[in-house]
C-alpha positions as CSV (number, residue, x, y, z in Angstrom):
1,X,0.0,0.0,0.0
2,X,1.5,3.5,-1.4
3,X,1.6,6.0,1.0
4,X,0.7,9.9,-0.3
5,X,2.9,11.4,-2.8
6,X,6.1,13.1,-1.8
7,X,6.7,16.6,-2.1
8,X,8.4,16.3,-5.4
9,X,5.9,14.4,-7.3
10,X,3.3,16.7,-6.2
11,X,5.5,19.5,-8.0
12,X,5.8,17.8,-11.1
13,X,2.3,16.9,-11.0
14,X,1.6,20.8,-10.2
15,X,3.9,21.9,-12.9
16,X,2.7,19.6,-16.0
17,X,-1.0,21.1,-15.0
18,X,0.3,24.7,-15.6
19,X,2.0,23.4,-18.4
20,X,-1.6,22.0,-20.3
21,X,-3.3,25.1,-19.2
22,X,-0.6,27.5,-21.7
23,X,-1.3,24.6,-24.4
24,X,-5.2,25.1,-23.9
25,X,-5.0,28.7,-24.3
26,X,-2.5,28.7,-27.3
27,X,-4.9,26.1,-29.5
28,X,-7.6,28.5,-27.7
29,X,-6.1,31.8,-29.7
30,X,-5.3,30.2,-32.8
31,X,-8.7,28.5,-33.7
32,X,-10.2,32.1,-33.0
33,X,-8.0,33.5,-35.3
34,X,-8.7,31.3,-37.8
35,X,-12.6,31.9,-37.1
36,X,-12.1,35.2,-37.5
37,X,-9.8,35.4,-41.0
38,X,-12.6,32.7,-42.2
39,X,-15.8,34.9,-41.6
40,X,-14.4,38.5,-42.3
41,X,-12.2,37.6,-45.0
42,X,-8.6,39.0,-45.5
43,X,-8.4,42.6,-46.4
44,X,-7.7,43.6,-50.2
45,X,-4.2,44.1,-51.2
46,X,-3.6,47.9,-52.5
47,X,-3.4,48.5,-55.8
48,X,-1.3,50.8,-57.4
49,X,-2.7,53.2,-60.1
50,X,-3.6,53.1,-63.1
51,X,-3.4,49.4,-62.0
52,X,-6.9,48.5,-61.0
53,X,-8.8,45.1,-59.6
54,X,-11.9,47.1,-60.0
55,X,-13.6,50.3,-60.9
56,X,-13.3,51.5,-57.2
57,X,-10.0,51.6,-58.0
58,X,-9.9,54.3,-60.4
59,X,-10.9,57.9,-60.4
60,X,-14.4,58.9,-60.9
61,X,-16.1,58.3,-64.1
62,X,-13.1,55.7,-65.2
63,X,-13.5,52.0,-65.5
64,X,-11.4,49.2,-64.7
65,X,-10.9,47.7,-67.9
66,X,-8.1,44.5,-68.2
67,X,-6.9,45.4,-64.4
68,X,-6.2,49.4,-66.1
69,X,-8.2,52.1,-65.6
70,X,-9.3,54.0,-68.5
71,X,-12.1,56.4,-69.7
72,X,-14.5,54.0,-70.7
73,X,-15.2,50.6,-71.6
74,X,-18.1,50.6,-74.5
75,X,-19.7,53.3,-76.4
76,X,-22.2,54.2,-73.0
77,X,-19.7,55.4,-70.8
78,X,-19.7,58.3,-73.8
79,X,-21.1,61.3,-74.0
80,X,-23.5,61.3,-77.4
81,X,-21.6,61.6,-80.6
82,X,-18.7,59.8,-78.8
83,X,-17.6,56.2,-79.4
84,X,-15.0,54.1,-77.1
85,X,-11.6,53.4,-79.0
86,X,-9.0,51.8,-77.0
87,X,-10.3,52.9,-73.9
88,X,-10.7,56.6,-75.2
89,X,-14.1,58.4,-76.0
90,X,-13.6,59.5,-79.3
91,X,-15.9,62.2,-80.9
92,X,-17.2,60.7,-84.5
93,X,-16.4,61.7,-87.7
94,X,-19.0,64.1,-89.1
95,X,-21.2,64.5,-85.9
96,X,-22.3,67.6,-85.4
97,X,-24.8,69.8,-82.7
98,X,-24.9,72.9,-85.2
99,X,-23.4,74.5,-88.5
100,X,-21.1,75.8,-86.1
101,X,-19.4,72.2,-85.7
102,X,-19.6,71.6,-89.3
103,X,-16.6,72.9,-91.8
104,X,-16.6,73.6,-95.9
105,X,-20.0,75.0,-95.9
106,X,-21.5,72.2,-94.7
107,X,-24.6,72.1,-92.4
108,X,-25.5,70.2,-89.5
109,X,-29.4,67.9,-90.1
110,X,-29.6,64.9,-87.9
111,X,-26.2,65.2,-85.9
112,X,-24.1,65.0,-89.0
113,X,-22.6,67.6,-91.5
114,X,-24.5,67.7,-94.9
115,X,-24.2,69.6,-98.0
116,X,-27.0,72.1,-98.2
117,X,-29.7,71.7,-101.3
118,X,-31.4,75.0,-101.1
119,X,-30.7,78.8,-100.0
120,X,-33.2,78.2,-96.9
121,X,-30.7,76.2,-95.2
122,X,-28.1,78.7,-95.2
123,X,-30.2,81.2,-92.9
124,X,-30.8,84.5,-93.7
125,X,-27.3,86.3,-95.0
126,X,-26.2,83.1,-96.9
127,X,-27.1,80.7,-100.2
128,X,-26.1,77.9,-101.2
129,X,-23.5,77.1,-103.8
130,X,-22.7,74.1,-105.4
131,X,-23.4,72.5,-102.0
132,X,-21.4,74.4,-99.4
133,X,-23.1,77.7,-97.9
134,X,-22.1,81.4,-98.4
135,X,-21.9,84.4,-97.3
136,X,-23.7,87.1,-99.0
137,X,-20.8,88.5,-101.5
138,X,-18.4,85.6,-100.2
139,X,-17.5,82.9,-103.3
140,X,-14.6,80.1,-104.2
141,X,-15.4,80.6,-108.3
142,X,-16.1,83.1,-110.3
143,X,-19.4,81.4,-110.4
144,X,-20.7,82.2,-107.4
145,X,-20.5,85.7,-108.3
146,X,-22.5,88.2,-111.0
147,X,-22.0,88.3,-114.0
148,X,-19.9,91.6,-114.1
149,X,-17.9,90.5,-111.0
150,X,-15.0,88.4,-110.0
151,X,-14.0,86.1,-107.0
152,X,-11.0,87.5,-105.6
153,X,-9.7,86.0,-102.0
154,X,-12.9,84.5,-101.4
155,X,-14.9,88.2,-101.8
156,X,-16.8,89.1,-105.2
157,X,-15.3,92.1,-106.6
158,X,-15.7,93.9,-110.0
159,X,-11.9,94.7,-111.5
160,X,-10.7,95.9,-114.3
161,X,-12.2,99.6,-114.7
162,X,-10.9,102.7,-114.0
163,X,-13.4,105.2,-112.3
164,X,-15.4,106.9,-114.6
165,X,-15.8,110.3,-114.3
166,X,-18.8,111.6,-112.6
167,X,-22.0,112.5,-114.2
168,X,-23.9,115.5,-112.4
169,X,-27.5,114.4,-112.6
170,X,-28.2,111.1,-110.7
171,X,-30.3,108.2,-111.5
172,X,-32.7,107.1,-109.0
173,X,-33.5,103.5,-107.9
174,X,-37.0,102.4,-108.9
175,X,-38.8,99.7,-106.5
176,X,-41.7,97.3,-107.4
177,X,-44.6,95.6,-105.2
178,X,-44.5,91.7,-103.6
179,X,-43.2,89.1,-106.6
180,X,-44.1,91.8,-109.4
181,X,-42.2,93.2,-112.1
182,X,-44.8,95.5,-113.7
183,X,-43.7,99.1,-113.4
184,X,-45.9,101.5,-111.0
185,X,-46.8,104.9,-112.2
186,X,-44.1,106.4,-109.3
187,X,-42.0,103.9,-111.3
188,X,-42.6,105.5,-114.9
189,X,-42.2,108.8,-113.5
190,X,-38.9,108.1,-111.8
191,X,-37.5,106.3,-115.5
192,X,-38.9,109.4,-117.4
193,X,-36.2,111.1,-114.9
194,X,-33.4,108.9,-115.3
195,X,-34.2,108.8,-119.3
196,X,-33.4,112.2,-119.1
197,X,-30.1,111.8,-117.5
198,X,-29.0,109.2,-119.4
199,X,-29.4,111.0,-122.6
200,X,-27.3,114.0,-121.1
201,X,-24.4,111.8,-120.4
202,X,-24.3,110.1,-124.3
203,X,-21.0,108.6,-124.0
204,X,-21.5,106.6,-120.5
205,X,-23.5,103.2,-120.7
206,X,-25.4,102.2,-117.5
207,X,-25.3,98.2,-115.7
208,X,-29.2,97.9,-114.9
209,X,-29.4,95.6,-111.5
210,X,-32.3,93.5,-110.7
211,X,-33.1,92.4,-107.1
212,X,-35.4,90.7,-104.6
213,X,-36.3,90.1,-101.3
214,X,-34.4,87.0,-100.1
215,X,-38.1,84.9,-100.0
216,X,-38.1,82.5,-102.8
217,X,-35.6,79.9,-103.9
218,X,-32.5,81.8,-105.6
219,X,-33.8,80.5,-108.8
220,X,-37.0,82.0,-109.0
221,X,-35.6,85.2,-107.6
222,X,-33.0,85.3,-110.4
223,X,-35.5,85.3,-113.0
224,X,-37.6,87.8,-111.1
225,X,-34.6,90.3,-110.9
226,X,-33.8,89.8,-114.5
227,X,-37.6,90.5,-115.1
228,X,-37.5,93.7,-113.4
229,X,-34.4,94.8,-114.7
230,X,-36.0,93.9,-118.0
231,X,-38.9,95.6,-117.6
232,X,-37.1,99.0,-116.9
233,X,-34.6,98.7,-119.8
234,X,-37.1,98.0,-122.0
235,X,-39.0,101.1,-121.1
236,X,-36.4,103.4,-121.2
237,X,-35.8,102.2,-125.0
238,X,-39.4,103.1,-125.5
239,X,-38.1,106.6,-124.5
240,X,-35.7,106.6,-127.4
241,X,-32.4,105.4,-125.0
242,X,-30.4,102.9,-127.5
243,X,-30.9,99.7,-125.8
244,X,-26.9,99.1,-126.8
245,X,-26.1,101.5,-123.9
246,X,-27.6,99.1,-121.1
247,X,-26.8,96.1,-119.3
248,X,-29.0,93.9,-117.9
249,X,-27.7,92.4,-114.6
250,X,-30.1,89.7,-112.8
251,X,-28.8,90.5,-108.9
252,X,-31.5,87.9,-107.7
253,X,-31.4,88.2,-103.6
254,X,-28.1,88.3,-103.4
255,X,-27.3,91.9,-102.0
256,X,-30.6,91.5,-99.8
257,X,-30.6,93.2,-96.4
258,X,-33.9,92.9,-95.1
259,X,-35.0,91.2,-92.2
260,X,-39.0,92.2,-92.4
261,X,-42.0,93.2,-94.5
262,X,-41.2,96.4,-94.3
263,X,-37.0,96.2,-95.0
264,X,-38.0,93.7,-97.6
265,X,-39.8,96.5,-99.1
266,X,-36.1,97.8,-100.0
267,X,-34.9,95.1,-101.4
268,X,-37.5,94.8,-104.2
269,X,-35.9,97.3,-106.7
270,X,-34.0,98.1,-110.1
271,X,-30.2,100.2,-109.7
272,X,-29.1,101.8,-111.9
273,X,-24.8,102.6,-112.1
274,X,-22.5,103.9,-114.9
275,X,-20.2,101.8,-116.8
């Protein structure tokens, strides 16, 4: 029969107890540690920029496109009139907001630059020619201007004549009503005028300018100005001027300044200049 344990074994028996209570409480930390990585995850590694692993990696409005960050990533991360190109918006070719954006005379229909088909399109001061919109006066041929002038730097201007020396009675303008070129009886009384002055200065020949209102396609206001004109140098011949001594000269709308009824007013008229 044992008796009870000396002093020594209760030691070591004291001492291994300690020793399973420190092995408890390591196994103890290290299973919550492993609770804790498995249910909160590990936190993201940083990435460095442009680098991305998303689009909350990258500044606002970018996207994270093959782990880069870029301006977009398809044609809706645009704005309108944009399309995506190697991660770039790039504006399209030809689109357009207004004539503004829109180059060679061109004008803007349907977000994309166009050549024009009538004068209507080119607003109020402009026409169109051959396609492209003008200026009033402005040309790139001599087509595009009258017949007595020429396209010089992109302006019409008549050259080639000295100044002729100045006649002392002057020949007034003569105006007409709304799309007519029948003369008024203030008309014939004005030509009787200018008959007379004409015939005082018998070695000068006179340019006799048709003109409209800008209403009407330039076609039809062509042929009216050239009616008008017409219709005043055929008058003054019945006056006994030689016809030889005028030139007809169909302005059409062309030098047009009127923005009303009542401007338009001006710009239905017959000029009159010496040659």
């Amino acid at each position: 029969m044992s008796g009870p344990p000396s002093r020594s074994n209760r030691f070591n028996c004291l001492r291994a107890s300690v020793q399973r209570l420190q092995l408890s409480s390591v196994l103890v930390s290290a299973l919550g540690f492993l609770l804790l990585a498995t249910t909160t995850g590990c936190p993201d590694k940083k990435t460095q920029y442009p680098a991305c692993a998303g689009d909350k990696d990258c500044k606002d409005g970018e996207k994270c496109v093959n782990k880069q960050c870029l301006q977009c990533a398809t044609d809706v991360d645009c704005d309108e009139g944009s399309t995506c190109e190697s991660g770039e918006c790039q504006r399209k070719q030809g689109f357009c907001e207004s004539d503004s954006d829109c180059t060679d005379g061109k004008i803007c229909k349907k977000n994309e630059c166009v050549s024009c088909t009538s004068d209507a399109e080119c607003g109020t001061t402009g026409r169109c020619s051959n396609g492209a919109c003008l200026e009033r006066g402005k040309c790139k041929v001599d087509e595009d201007c009258q017949d007595d002038e020429d396209c010089v730097d992109g302006v019409c201007q008549r050259l080639g004549r000295d100044k002729p020396p100045e006649v002392e009675c002057k020949l007034v303008t003569i105006f007409f009503k709304f799309d007519a070129a029948e003369l008024s009886a203030e008309a014939r009384d004005a030509l009787n005028n200018n008959a007379e002055c004409i015939q005082k200065a018998a070695d000068r020949n006179v340019f006799i300018g048709g003109h409209t209102d800008p209403r009407g396609t330039e076609e039809y206001n062509i042929a009216l100005s050239e009616r008008r004109a017409q219709s005043v140098a055929d008058y003054l011949a019945r006056l006994g001027i030689d016809p030889a001594r005028f030139r007809v000269v169909p302005r059409g709308e062309t030098q047009s300044q009127g923005v009303d009824d009542s401007s338009w007013q001006k710009d239905r008229k017959v000029t009159f200049e010496w040659q």
